[in-house]
N, C-alpha and C positions, 0 to 999 in steps of 0.2 A: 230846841233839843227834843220837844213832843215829836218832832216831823222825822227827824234824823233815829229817834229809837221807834218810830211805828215803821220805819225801814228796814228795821234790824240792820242799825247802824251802818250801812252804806253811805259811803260816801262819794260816791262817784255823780259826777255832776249834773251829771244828764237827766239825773233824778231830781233835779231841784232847779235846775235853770236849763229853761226852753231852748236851742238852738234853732226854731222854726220860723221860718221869714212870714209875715203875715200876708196874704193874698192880697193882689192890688183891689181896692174898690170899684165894682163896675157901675157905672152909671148906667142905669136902662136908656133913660131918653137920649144921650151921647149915640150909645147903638142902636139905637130907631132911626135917631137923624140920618148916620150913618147907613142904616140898611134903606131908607128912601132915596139916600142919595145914587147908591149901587143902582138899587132899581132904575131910577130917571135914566142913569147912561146907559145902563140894557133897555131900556125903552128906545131913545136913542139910538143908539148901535143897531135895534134892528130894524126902526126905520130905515136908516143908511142902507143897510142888507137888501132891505126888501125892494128899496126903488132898483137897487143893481141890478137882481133878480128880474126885477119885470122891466127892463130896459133889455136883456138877454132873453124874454120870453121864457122863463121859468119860473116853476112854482114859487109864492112866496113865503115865508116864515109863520106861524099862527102867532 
């Protein structure tokens, strides 16, 4: 009743119960994994690239 009269008696609900989803938990080390794994197939990929490149006789990727 303290909470409902420091409201000046509102009763709308939104004042007293959340509707807000709670943000999923990030795990840092999950996206670390994850951003080494990106990296290796861009390392990857531009090996691929770069032999094409120098089989064509063009510049290759840094």
């Amino acid at each position: 009743m303290e909470e409902i009269e420091s409201n000046d008696f509102s009763l709308n609900i939104s004042r007293y119960v959340s509707t807000a989803e709670p943000e999923p938990e990030i795990i840092l080390s999950d996206v670390y994994a994850d951003l080494l794994a990106v990296e290796q197939k861009i390392s990857e990929a531009k090996e691929r690239h770069n032999q094409f490149l120098q089989e064509l006789g063009l510049p290759l990727l840094p």
